[in-house]
Every structure is written in C-alpha cells, then in structure tokens.
C-alpha positions as CSV (number, residue, x, y, z in Angstrom):
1,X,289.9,151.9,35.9
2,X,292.0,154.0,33.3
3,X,291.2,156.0,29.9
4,X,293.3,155.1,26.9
5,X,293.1,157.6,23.8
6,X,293.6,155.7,20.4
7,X,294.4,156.9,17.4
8,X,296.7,159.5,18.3
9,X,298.5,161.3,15.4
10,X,300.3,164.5,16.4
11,X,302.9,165.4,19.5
12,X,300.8,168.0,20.7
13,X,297.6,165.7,21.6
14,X,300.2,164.1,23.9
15,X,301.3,166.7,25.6
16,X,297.5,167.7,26.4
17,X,296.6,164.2,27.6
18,X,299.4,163.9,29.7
19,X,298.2,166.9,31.5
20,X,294.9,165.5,32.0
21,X,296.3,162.4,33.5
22,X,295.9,160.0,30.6
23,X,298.4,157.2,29.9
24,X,298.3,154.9,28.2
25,X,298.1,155.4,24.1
26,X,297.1,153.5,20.6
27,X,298.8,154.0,17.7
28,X,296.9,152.9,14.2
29,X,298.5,150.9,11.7
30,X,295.6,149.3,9.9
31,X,295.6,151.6,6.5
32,X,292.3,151.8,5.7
33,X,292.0,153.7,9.3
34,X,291.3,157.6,9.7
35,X,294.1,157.6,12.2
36,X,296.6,155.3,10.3
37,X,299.8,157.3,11.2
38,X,303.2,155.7,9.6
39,X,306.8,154.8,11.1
40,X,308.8,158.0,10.8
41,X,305.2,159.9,12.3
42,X,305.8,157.6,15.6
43,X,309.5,157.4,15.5
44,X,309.1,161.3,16.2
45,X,305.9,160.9,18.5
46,X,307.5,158.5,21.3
47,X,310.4,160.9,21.9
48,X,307.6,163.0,24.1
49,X,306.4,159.9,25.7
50,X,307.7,159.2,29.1
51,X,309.1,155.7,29.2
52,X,306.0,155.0,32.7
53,X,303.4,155.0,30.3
54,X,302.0,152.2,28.3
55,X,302.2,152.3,24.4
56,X,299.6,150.0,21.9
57,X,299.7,149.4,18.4
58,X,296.8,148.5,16.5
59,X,297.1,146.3,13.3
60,X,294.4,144.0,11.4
61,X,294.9,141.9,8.5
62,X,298.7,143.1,8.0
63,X,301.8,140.2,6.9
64,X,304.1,139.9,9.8
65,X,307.4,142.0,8.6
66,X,305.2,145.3,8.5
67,X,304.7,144.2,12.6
68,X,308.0,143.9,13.2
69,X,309.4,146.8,11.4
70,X,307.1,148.8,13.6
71,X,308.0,146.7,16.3
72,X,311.8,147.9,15.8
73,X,311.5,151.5,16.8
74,X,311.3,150.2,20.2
75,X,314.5,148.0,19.9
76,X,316.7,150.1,21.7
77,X,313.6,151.5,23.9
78,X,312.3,150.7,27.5
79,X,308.8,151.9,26.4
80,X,305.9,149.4,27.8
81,X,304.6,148.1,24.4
82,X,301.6,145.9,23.8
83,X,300.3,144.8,20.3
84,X,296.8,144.9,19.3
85,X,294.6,142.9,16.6
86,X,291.4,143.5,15.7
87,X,291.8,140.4,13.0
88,X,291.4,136.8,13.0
89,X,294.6,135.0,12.3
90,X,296.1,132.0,13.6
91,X,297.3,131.9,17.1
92,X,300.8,131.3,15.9
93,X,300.7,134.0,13.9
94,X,299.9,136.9,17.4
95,X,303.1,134.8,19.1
96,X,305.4,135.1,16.5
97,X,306.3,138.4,17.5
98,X,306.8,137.2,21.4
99,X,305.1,140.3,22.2
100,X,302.2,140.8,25.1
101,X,299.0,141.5,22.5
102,X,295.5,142.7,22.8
103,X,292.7,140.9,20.8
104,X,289.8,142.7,19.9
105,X,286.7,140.1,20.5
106,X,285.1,139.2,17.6
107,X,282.2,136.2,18.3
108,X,282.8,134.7,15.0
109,X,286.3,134.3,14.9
110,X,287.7,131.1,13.6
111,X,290.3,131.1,15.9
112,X,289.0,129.7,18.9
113,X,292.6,129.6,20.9
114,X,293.3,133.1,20.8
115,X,291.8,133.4,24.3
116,X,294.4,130.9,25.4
117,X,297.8,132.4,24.4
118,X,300.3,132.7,26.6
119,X,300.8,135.9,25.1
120,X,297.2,137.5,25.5
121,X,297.5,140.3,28.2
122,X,293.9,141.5,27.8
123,X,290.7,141.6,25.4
124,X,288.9,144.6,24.2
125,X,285.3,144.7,23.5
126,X,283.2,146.9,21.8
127,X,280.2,148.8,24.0
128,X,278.1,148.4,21.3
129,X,278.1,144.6,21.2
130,X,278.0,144.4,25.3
131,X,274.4,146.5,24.9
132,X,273.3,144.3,22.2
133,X,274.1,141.5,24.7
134,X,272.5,143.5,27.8
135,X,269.1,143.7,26.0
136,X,268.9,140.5,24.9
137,X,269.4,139.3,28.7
138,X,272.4,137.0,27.3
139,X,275.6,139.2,29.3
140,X,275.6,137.5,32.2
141,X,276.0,134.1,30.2
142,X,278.6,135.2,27.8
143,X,280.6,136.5,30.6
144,X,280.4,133.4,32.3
145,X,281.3,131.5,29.4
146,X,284.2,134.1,28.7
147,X,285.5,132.9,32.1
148,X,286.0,129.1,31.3
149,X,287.5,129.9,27.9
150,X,289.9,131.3,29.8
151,X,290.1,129.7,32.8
152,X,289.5,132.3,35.2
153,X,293.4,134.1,33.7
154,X,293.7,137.6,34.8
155,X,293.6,139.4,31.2
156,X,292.8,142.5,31.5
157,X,289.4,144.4,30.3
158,X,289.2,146.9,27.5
159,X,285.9,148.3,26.2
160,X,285.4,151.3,23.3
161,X,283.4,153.5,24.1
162,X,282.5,157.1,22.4
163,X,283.7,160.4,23.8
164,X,280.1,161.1,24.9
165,X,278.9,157.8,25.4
166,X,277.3,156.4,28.2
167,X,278.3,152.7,30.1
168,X,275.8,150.7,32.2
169,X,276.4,150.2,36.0
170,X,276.1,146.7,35.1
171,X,278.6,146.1,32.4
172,X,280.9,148.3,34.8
173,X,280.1,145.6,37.3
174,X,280.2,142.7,35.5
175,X,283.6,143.4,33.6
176,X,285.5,145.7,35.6
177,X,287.3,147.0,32.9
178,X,290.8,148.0,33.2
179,X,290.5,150.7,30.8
180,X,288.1,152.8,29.0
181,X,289.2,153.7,25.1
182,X,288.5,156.2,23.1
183,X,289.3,156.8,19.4
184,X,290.3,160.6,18.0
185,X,287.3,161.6,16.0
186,X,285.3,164.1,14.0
187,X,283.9,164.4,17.8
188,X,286.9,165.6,19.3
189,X,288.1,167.2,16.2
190,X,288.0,171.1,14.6
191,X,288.8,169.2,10.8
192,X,290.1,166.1,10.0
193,X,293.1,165.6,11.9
194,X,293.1,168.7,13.7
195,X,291.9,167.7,17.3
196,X,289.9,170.9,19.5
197,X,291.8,170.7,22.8
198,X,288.7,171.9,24.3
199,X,286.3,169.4,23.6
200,X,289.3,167.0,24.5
201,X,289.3,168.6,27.9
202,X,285.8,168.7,28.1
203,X,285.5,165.0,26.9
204,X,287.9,163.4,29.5
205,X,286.2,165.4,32.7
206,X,282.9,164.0,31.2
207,X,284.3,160.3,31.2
208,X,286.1,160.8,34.1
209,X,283.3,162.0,36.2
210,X,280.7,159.7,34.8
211,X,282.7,156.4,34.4
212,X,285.9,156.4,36.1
C-alpha cells in the first residue's frame, strides 16, 4: 500500500515528497477547488517529475476539450497518467479520452456502468463514507456487492483519508487499498498555499507508521 498527495501546487512540495518516498501525485482541475492549479502551473511542475512515478488529474463536471487540452502536455511525454472524476457523467463520456481513469464512488450515481469500463483502472472512496458503512454493520455487504458489479476485475483501491486520520483494521482488510490519498490542506499548510514542510514530514511518518 502507497501514499498519494493530491492537490499539489508548487515544485518545491515535490521535491520534499520525493524525498520522503511518495509517488504518485494529483493534480486539481475542478475550479471551485482550493488546489485548482492551471496549465502553464503543471506544464512547469512535471519538468521535476521523474517519468517512474504516476501522475492523476482530478476533474468534475468539466466539457471534454478542457480534458484534453490538459491532456496534451503529456503528448510528447512518457509520464504514467491516469484521469480522475469525482462526477457523474455518462460512461462514454470517461472513454472518450481513451485514457485509464479513476472514479470517485458516489452511491447515487446515475451512471450505473461506470464500474464496467474498460477504461476504469481503480475507484476511490472516501473514509468517511466507509465508517458510516462500518457502523451501520452494512461494509461487509456493500463490498460484496462492489465485487459482482465488477465481476471480481482487479481495479485498484483508493481511499481519502486526512493527514491525521485514523483507518480501521477492518476496512484495511476488507479493501486492501492500493493507495492512501491525501489532499494539501490548511493542516499541512503555514497560509493558504504555503505548505509547512514539517508538518508534511511529520504527517507522512504518522501515516506511514500507523497505516502503511
């Protein structure tokens, strides 16, 4: 199981997370975000990103071109690049851009195929709904049921979790998660994007020692 840091903004929290052996990182897109970051921001940011790592980024509710205008710094790249959507849009729309894509679970989506894309290379959930899940005694079912919707594939497991937050040896269990994520915050932060490398040290030996 990995850490993945989303919402990354600035060339110098990548240096520091490279040297504590994160990654994988999440670029935000969606504009009402904290973190939304734009083009020329990560045109400049990936040129300190070795080409191993693995690179997300997050949209919701956006029209298609804006995707693949992002999508087109990479064009001459070998960077690992995955898309993610915390939306609900048609399943045509996610494989329109014939790019591997992480959906962020929502129970009410309309959408029930999304689960089924050829495309889909993992599912994020939030911790918050997997506790709400836990103390209802339901997690067990709806991870069984999450099974046959996708027919046993081998997406892989993302849950959000805080910088100080705490996971349940059962959810570990049960999901397995391939990677932890957590989103730059006013936690990790001096100011508003102006990240305390400290507590970001300090934050990934926590998670490290107490999840990983």
């Amino acid at each position: 199981m990995n850490l993945k840091v989303s919402g990354l903004y600035n060339h110098r929290i990548i240096k520091q997370l490279n040297e504590l052996g994160i990654n994988s990182f999440e670029f935000d897109f969606r504009p009402r975000s904290f973190n939304f970051i734009q083009k020329y921001v990560l045109e400049e940011i990936i040129k300190e990103i070795n080409l191993g790592e693995k690179i997300f980024l997050h949209f919701a509710n956006e029209v298609d071109f804006i995707i693949n205008d992002i999508l087109s710094v990479f064009k001459e790249s070998e960077h690992r690049v995955f898309l993610s959507f915390s939306d609900d849009q048609e399943l045509s729309f996610y494989e329109s851009f014939e790019t591997p894509f992480f959906w962020h679970y929502r129970a009410d989506a309309v959408s029930k195929n999304i689960l089924k894309s050829k495309d889909l290379a993992g599912v994020v959930f939030d911790l918050e709904f997997l506790n709400e899940l836990s103390a209802k005694g339901t997690l067990l079912n709806f991870y069984s049921n999450f099974l046959q919707i996708t027919s046993g594939r081998e997406l892989q497991m993302v849950i959000n979790i805080d910088w100080d937050g705490a996971i349940s040896s059962e959810i570990l269990e049960l999901f397995s998660p391939d990677f932890l994520d957590v989103a730059i915050s006013n936690k990790v932060e001096i100011c508003y994007r102006n990240v305390d490398s400290k507590k970001v040290e300090n934050s990934i030996k926590f998670l490290k020692n107490h999840t990983c």
